[in-house]
C-alpha positions as CSV (number, residue, x, y, z in Angstrom):
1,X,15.9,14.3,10.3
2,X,15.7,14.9,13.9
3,X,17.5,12.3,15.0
4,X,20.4,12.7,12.5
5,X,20.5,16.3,13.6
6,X,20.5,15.0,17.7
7,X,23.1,12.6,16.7
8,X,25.5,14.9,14.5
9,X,25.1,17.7,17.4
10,X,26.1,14.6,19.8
11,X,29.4,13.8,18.0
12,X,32.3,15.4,20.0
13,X,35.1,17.7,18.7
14,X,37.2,15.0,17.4
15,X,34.8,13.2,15.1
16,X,33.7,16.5,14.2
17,X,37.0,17.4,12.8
18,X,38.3,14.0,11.4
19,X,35.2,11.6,10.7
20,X,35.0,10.8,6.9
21,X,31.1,9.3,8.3
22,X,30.5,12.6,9.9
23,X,31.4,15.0,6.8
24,X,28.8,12.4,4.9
25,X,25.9,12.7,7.7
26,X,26.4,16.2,7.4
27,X,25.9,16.4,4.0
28,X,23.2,13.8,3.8
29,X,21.4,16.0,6.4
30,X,21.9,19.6,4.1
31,X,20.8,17.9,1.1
32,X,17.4,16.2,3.0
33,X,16.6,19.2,4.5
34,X,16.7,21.0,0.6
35,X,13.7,20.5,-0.5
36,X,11.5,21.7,2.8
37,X,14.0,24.8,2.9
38,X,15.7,25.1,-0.2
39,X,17.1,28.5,0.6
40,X,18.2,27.7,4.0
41,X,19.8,24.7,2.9
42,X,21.8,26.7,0.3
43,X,23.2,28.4,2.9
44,X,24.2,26.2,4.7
45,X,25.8,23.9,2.1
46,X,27.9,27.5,0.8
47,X,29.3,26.8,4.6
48,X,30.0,23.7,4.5
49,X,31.8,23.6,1.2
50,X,33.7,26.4,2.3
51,X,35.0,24.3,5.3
52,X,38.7,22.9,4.7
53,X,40.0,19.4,4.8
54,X,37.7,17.7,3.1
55,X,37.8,13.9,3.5
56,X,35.0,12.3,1.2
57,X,36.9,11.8,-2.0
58,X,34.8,8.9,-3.3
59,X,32.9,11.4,-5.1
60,X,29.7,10.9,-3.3
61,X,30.1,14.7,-2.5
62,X,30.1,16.7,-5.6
63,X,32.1,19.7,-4.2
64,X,32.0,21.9,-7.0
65,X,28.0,21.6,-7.1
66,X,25.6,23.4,-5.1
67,X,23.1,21.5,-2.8
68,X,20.2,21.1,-5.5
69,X,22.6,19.4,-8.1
70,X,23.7,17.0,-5.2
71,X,22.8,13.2,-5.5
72,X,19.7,11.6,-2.9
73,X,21.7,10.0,-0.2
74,X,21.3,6.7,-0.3
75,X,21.0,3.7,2.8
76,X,24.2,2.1,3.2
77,X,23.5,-1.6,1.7
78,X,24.5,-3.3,4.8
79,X,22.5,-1.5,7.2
80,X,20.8,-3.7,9.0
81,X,17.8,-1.7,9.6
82,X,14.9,-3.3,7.2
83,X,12.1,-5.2,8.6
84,X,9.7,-7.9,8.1
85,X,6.8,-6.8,10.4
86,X,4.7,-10.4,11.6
87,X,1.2,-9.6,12.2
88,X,-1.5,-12.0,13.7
89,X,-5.1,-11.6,12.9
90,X,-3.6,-7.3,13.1
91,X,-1.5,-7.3,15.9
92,X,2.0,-6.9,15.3
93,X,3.7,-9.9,16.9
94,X,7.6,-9.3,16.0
95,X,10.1,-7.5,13.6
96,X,12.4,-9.3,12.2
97,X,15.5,-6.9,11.0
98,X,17.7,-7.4,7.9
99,X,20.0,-5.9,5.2
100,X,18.2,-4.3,2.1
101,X,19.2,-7.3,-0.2
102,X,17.8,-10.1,2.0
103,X,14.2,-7.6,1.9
104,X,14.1,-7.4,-1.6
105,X,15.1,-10.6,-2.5
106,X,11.9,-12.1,0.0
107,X,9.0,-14.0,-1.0
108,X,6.1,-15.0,0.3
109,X,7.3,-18.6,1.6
110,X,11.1,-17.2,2.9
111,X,8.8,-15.0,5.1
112,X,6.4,-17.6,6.4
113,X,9.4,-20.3,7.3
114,X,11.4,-16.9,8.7
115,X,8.4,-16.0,10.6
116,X,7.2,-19.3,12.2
117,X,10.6,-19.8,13.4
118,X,10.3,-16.8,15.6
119,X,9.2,-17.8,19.6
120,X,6.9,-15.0,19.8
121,X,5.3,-16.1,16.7
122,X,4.8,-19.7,17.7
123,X,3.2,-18.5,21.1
124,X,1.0,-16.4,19.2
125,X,-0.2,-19.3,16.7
126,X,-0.6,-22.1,19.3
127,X,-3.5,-23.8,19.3
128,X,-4.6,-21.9,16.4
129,X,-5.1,-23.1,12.6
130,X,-3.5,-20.7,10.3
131,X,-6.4,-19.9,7.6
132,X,-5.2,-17.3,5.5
133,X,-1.6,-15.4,4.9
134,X,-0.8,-12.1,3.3
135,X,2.6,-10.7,2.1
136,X,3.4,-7.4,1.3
137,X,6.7,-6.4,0.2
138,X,7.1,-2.7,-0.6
139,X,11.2,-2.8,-2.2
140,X,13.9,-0.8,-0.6
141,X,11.0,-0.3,2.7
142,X,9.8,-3.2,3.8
143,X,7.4,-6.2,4.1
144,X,4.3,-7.2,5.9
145,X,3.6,-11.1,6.6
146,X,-0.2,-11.1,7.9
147,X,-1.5,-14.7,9.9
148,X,-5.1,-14.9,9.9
149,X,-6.2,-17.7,12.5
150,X,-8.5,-19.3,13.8
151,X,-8.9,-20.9,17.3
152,X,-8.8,-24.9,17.1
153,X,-8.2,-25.6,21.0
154,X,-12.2,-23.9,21.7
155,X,-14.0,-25.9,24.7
156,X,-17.8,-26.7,23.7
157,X,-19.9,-25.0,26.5
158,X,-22.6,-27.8,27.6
C-alpha cells in the first residue's frame, strides 16, 4: 500500500484530473486501506465520491455504495507480475515473471523445462545430478520449483 500511495502522490496534475487508471488506483487504495481503518477510509471514500467527473463507468466503481459495500480490487489479468521462484538445494537462483493465467495453468513438468532453460539455472546445475524436485503452486500467488542436487564432478582426495 505504500507504494500505490508513493506512486498515486507521484502522478502529476494532469493524470490526476483525467486518468480513468488513476480514479481506479485511487479507489483500489480507499477500499484496501478499509479494513485496517474502516473509519478513516469512510471518510475518505465520502470525498472521493463527492469529487466530479467521474470517469470509471464500467461499473467496477459502485458509486452509490459506500466503501465497505465496494468489490476487492482485483489484479489486472495481464499483469505480468507472477513468478516462478527456481530454488537450488534453497538458494533462490532466478524468477521467472508471467501473467496470472500462464501461473495457474503450470505444472510440475512446464516448470522444470521453463526452469532449465534459464542460463542462471544451467550454471547453477552444472556438474551436478538433479536428485530430487519440488513444485509448489499456491493459485493467483505463485510457484516454487525446488532442485535438490548433488555434486557428480567431486575429485577423490588420494
Amino acid at each position: 500500500m505504500q507504494g500505490l500511495t508513493n506512486s498515486l502522490r507521484r502522478a502529476n496534475s494532469l493524470v490526476v484530473a483525467h486518468s480513468l487508471q488513476f480514479e481506479r488506483a485511487l479507489a483500489s487504495q480507499i477500499i484496501l486501506l478499509a479494513p485496517m481503518a474502516p473509519h478513516f477510509a469512510s471518510e475518505l471514500w465520502s470525498g472521493f465520491v463527492s469529487a466530479p467527473h467521474r470517469l470509471d463507468t464500467s461499473g467496477e466503481i459502485l458509486w452509490d455504495k459506500g466503501i465497505l459495500e465496494q468489490a476487492w480490487p482485483q489484479v489486472d489479468s495481464n499483469y505480468e507480475g507472477y513468478e516462478l521462484t527456481c530454488k537450488v538445494n534453497g538458494r533462490d537462483i532466478c524468477n521467472l515473471k508471467m501473467i496470472k493465467s500462464h501461473l495457474n495453468q503450470l505444472t510440475h513438468d512446464d516448470a522444470m523445462e521453463l526452469a532449465l532453460s534459464q542460463t542462471e539455472l544451467q550454471q547453477s546445475t552444472q556438474g551436478c545430478k538433479i536428485i530430487n524436485t519440488t513444485f509448489t503452486l499456491r493459485q493467483n500467488q505463485e510457484a516454487v520449483l525446488h532442485l535438490v542436487t548433488e555434486r557428480t564432478d567431486r575429485k577423490i582426495a588420494k
